[in-house]
Backbone as CSV, one residue per row, in Angstrom:
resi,resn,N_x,N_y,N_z,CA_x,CA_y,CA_z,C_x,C_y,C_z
1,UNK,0.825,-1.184,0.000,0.000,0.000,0.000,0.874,1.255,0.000
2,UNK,2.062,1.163,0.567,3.129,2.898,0.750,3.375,2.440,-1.009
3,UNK,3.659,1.674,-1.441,4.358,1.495,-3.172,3.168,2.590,-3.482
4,UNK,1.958,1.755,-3.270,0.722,2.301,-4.748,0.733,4.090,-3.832
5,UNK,0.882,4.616,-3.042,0.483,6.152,-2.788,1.953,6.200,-1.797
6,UNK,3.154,6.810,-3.032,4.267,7.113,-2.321,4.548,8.615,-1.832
7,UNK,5.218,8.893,-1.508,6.031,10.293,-0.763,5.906,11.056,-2.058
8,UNK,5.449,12.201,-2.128,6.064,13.430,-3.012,6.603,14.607,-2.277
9,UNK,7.203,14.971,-3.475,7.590,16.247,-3.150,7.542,17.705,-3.995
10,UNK,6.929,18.345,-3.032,6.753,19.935,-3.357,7.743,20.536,-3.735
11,UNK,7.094,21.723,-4.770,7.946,23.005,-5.728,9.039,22.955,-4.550
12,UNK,9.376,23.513,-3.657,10.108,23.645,-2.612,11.391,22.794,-2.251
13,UNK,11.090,21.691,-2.980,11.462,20.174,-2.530,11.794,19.811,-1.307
14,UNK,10.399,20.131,0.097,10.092,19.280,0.732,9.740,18.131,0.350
15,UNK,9.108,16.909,1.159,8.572,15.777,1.152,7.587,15.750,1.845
16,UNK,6.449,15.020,1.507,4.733,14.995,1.878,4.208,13.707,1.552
17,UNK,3.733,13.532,2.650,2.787,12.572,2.261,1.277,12.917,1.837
18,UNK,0.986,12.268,0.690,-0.373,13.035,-0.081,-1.192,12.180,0.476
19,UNK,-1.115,11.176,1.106,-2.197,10.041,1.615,-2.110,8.564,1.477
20,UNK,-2.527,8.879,3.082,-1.918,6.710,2.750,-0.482,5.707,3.079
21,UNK,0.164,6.797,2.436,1.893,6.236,2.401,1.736,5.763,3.829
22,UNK,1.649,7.073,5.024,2.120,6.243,6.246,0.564,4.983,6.933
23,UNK,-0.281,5.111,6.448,-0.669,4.083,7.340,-0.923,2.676,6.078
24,UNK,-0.257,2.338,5.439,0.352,1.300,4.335,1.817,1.070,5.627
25,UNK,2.683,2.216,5.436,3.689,1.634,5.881,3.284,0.910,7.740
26,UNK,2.760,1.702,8.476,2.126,1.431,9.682,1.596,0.087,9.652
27,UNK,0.592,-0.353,9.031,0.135,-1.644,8.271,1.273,-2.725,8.341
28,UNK,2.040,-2.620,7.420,2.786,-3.444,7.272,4.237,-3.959,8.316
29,UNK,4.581,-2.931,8.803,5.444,-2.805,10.201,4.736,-3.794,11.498
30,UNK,3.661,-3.102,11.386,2.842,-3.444,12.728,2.291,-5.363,12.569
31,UNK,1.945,-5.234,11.585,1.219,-6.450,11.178,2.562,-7.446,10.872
32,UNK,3.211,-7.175,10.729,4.361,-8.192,10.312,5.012,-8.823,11.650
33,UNK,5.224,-7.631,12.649,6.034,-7.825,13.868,4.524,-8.647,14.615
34,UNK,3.322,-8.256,14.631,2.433,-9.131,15.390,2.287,-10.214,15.089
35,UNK,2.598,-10.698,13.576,1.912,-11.810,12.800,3.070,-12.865,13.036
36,UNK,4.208,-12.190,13.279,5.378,-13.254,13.739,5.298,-13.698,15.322
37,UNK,4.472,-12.972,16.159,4.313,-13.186,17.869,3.350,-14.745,17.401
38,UNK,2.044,-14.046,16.930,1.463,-15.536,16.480,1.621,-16.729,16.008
39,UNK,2.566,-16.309,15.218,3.124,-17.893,14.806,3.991,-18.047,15.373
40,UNK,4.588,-17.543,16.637,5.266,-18.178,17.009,5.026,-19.288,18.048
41,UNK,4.300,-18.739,18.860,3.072,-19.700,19.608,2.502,-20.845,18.952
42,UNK,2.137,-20.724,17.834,1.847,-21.869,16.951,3.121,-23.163,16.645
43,UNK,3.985,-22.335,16.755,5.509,-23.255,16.294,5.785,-23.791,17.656
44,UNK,5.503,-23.257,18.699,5.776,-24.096,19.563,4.919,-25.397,20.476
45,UNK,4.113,-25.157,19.852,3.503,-26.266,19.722,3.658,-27.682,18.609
46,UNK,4.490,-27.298,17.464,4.403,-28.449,16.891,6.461,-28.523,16.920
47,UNK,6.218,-29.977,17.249,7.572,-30.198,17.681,8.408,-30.134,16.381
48,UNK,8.028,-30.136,15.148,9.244,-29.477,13.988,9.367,-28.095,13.648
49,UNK,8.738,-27.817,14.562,9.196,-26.133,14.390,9.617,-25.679,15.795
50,UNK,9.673,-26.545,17.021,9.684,-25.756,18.394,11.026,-25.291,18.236
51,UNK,12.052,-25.603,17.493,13.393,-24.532,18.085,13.172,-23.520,17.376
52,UNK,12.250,-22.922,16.492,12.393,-21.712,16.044,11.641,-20.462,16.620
53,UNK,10.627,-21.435,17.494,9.582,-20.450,18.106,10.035,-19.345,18.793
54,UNK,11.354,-19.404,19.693,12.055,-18.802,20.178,12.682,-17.469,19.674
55,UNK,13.192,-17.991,18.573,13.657,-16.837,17.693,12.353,-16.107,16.765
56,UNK,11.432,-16.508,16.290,10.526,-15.732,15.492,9.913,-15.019,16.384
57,UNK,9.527,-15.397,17.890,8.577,-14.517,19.154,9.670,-13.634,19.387
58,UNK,11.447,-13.376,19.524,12.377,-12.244,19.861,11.690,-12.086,18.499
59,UNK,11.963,-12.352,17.257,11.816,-11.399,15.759,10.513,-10.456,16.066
60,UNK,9.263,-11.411,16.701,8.359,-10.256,16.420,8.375,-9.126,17.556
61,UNK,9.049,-9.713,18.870,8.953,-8.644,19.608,9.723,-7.157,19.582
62,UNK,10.856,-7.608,18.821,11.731,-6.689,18.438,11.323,-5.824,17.604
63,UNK,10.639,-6.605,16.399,9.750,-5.603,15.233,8.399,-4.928,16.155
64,UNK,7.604,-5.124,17.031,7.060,-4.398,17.854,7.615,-3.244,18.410
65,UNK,8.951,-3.652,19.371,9.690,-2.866,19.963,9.976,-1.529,18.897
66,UNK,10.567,-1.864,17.956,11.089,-0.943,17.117,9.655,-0.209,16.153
67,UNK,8.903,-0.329,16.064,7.540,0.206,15.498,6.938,1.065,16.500
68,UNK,6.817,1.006,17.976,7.173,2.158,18.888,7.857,2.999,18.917
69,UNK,9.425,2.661,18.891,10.675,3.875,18.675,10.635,4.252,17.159
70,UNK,10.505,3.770,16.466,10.321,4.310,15.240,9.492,5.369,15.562
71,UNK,8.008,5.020,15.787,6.614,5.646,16.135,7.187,7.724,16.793
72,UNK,7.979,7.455,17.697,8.079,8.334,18.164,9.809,9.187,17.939
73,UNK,10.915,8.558,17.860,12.377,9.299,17.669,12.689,9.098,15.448
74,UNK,11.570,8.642,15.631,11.944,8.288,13.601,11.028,9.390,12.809
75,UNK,9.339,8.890,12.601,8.239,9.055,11.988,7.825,10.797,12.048
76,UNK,7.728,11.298,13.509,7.161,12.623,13.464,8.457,13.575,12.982
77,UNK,7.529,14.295,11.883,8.561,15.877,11.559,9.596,16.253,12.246
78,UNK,9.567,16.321,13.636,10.313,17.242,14.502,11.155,16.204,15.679
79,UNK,11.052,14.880,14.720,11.452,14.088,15.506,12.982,14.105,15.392
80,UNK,14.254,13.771,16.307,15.333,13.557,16.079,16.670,12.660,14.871
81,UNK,15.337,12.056,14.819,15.858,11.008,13.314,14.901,10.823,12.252
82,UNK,14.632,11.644,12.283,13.377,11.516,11.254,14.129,11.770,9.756
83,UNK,15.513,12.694,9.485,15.879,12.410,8.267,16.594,10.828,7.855
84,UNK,16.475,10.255,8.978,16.887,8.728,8.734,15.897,8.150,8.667
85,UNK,14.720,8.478,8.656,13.999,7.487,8.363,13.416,6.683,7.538
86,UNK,13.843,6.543,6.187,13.895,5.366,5.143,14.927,4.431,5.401
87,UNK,16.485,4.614,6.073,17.174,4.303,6.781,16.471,3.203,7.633
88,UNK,15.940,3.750,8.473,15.717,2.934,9.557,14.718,1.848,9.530
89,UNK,13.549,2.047,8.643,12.551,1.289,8.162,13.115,0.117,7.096
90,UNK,13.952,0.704,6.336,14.838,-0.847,5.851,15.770,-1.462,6.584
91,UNK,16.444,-0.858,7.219,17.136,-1.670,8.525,15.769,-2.701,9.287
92,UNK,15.288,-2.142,9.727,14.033,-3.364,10.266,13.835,-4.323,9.617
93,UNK,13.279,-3.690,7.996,13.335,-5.054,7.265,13.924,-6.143,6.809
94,UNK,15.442,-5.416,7.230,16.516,-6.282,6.150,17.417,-7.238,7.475
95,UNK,16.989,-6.527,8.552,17.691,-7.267,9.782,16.214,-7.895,10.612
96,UNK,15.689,-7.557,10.521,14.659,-8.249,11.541,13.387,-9.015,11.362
97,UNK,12.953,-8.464,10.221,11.611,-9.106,9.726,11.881,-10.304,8.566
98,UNK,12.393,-9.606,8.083,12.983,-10.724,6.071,13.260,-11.842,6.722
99,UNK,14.825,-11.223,7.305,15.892,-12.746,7.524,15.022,-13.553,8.501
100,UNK,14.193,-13.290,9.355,13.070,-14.736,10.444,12.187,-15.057,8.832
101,UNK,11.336,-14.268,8.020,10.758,-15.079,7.595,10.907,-16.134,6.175
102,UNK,12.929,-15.631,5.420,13.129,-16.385,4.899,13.500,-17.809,6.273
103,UNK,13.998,-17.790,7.190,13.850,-19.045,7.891,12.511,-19.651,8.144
104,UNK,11.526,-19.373,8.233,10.429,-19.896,8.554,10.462,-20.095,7.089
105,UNK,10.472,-20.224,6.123,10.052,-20.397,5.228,11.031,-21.750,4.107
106,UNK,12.387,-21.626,4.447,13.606,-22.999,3.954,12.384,-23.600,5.186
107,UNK,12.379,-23.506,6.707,11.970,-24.090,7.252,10.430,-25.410,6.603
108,UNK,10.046,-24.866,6.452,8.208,-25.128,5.916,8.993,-26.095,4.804
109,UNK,9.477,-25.282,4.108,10.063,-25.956,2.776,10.909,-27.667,2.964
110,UNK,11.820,-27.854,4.097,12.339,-28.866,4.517,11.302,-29.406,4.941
111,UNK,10.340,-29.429,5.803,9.397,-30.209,6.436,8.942,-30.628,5.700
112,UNK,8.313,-30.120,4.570,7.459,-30.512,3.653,7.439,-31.657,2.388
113,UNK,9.131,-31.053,2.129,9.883,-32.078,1.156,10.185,-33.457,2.104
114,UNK,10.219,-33.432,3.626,10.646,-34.563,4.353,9.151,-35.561,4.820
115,UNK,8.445,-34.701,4.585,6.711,-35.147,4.826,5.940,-36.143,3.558
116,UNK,6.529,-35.352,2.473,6.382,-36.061,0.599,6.880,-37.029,0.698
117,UNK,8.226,-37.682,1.709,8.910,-38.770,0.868,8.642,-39.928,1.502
118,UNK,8.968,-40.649,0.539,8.288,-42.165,0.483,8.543,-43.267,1.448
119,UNK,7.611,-43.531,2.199,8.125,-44.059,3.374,8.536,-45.489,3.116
């Protein structure tokens, strides 16, 4: 949703959001770091996924954690890092959210190919 209604910028060449951008990006931050708390609970319940549960519940709590500090020293105008903040929103992604869910995902992928074969 931030892709389809991105950042412009004014004669001036400030930057604006015309609508949308931030609660697409909000959306997806928020929902990603919660959606990893949930499955992680789920993984620990099934014993081929329980050693990961551990690490995807730190992944989502961290992506929580950081969607707060973002929320407040990143996101607002007058905030202290706010010219880092494309910076900092791919740092989340590229360290905290991606790399758990390419593992959950070789993960799924091994189980699955080990589940197919022929007993």
């Amino acid at each position: 949703m931030a892709a389809a209604f991105p950042l412009r910028e004014d004669a001036a060449g400030v930057t604006y959001d015309p609508g949308l951008h931030i609660v697409g990006g909000m959306t997806y931050f928020l929902s990603s770091a919660l959606g990893l708390i949930v499955v992680s609970l789920r993984l620990a319940a099934d014993p081929r996924f329980r050693h990961l549960a551990g690490y995807v519940l730190a992944a989502g709590i961290t992506g929580v954690a950081l969607f707060v500090l973002m929320g407040v020293f990143v996101v607002p105008e007058d905030a202290p890092l706010h010219a880092w903040a494309g910076l900092a929103q791919r740092i989340v992604i590229v360290v905290v959210l991606f790399p758990c869910t390419v593992v959950l995902a070789l993960r799924l992928l091994r189980v699955t190919r080990a589940d197919d074969a022929p007993l």
